[in-house]
C-alpha positions in Angstrom: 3.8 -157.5 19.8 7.3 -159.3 19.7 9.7 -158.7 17.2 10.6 -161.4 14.8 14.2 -161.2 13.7 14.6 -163.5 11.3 11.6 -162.1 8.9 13.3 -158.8 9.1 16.3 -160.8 8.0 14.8 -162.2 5.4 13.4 -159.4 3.8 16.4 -157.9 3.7 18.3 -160.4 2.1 15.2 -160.6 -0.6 15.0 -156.7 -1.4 19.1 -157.2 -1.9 18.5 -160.2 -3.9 16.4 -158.0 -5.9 18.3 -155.3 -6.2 22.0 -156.8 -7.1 19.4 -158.5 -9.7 18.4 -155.0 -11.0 22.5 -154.2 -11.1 23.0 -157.8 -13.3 20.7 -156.7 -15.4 21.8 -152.7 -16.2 25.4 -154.2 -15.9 24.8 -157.3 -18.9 23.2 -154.1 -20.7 26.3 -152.0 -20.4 28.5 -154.9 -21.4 26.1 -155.7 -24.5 26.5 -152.1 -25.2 30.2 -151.3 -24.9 31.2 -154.7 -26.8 28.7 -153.9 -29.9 29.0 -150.0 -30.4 27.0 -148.6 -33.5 29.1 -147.1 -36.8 29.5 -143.4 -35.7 29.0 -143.8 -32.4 31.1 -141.2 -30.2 31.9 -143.4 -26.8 35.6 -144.8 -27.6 35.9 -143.6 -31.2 32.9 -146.1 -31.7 35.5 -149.1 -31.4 34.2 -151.9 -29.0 35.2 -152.0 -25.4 34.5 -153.2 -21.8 35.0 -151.1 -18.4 36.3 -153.7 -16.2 34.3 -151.9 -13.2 31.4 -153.1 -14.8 32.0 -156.7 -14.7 33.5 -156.5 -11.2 30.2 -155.4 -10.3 28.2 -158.0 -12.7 30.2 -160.5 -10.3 29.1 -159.0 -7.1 26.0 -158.7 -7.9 26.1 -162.6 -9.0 27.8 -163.1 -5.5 24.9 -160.9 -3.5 22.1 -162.9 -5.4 23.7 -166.4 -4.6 24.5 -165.4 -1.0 21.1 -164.1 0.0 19.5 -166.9 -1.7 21.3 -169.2 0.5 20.9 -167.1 3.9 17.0 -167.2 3.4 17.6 -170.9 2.3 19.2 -171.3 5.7 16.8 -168.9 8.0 13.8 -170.1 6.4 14.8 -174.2 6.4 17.1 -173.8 9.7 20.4 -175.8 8.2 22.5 -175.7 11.0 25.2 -178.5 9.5 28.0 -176.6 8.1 30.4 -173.9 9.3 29.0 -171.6 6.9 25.7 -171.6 8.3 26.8 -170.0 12.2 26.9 -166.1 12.9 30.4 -166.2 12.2 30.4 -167.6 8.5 27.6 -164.9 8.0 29.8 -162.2 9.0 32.5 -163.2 6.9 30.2 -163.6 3.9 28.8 -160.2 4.1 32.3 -158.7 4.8 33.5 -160.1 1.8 30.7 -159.2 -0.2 31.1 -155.5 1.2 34.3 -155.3 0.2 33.3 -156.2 -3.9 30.7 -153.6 -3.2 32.4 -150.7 -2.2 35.5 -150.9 -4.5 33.4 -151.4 -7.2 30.7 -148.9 -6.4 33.4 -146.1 -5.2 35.0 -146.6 -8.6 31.8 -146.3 -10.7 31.1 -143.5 -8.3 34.3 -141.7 -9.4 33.9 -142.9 -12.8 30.4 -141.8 -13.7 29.3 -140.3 -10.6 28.0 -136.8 -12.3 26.4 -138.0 -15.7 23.7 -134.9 -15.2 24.7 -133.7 -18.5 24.0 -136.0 -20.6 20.7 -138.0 -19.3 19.2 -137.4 -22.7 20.9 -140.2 -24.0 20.0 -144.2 -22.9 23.8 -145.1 -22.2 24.4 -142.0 -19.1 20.8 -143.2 -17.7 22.3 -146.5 -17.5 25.3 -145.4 -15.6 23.9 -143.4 -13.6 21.3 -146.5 -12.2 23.7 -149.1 -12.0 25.9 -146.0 -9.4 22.5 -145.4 -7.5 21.9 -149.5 -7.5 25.2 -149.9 -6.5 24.9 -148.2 -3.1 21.9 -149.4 -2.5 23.2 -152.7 -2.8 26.0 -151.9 -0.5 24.0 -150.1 2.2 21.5 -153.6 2.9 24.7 -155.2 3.0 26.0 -152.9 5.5 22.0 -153.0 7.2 22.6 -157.3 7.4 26.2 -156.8 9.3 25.0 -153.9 11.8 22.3 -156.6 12.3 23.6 -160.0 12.3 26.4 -158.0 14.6 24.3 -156.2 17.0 22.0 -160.0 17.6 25.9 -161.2 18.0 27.0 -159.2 20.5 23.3 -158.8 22.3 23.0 -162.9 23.0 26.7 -164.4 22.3 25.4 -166.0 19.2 29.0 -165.9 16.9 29.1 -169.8 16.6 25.2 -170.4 16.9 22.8 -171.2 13.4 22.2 -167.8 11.6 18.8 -168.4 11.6 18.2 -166.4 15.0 15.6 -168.6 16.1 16.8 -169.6 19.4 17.0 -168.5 22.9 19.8 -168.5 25.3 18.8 -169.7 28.6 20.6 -169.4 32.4 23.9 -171.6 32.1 22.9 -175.4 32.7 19.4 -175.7 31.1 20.7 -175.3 27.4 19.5 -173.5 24.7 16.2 -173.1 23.9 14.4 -172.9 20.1 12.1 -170.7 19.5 8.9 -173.2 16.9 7.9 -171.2 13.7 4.3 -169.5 14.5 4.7 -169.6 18.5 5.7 -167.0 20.9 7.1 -169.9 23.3 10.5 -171.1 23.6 10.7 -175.0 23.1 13.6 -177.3 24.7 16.3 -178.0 22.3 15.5 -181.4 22.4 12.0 -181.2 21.6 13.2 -178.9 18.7 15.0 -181.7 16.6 
């Protein structure tokens, strides 16, 4: 049974599309909350408010969605015309997004990392998912790098098309592309 890289890829970039989707929405709800607080309400004297962790991670989750759109864009349509579209723009996208990630999941970690005493109320089960969403945002972010680097370094691919679908050959012949739905390499000519 071979292994098919690029579907695992893919499936990883969809469950963290749908995941930094599941932090947009807790983290919209947060903000809705904060900047309309009921008469009486205890949080902030019941004056209005943002926590400015929150909409770093509304933004990172904005910048997961769009970037793992795009990568499965590129794996699944093989675009292999810009600089963003190599190993190498891939890495730098991810590390960029896992920097957004853990800042702003350490700090909401710190922050409201221990809400156990109040999950009776809406607001600390709301916290507490968008913290557990968080890192597991952060750790299929972490997942794609340990991937995209490990294919890296395993085949020499830092400046090849992030869709993984080709296959180095012996020096001289050229590189070889793997068609969709065939277990044979094909000549990078016949590819195109």
């Amino acid at each position: 049974m071979a292994f098919d890289l690029p579907t695992l890829r893919s499936a990883s970039y969809a469950i963290l599309a749908l995941f930094s989707l599941i932090v947009f929405g807790l983290t919209i709800g947060r903000i809705n909350y904060t900047n309309h607080l009921p008469r009486g309400d205890p949080l902030n004297r019941g004056r209005d408010f943002y926590d400015p962790d929150i909409v770093e991670l509304l933004v990172t989750s904005m910048m997961s969605m769009a970037w793992a759109g795009y990568v499965i864009f590129t794996i699944y349509r093989r675009v292999e015309n810009n600089l963003v579209s190599t190993f190498r723009g891939e890495l730098v996208g991810l590390f960029i997004i896992w920097m957004f990630w853990i800042v702003g999941t350490a700090i909401a970690t710190t922050m409201w990392g221990s809400l156990g005493f109040c999950q009776e109320f809406e607001p600390c089960r709301v916290l507490s998912a968008i913290v557990a969403f968080a890192w597991l945002c952060w750790l299929l972010v972490s997942f794609n790098f340990a991937v995209s680097l490990t294919f890296i370094l395993a085949n020499g691919a830092l400046l090849e098309p992030l869709h993984g679908q080709w296959v180095p050959t012996a020096p001289g012949q050229g590189d070889q592309y793997v068609e969709r739905n065939q277990s044979r390499p094909v000549s990078a000519a016949a590819a195109v």
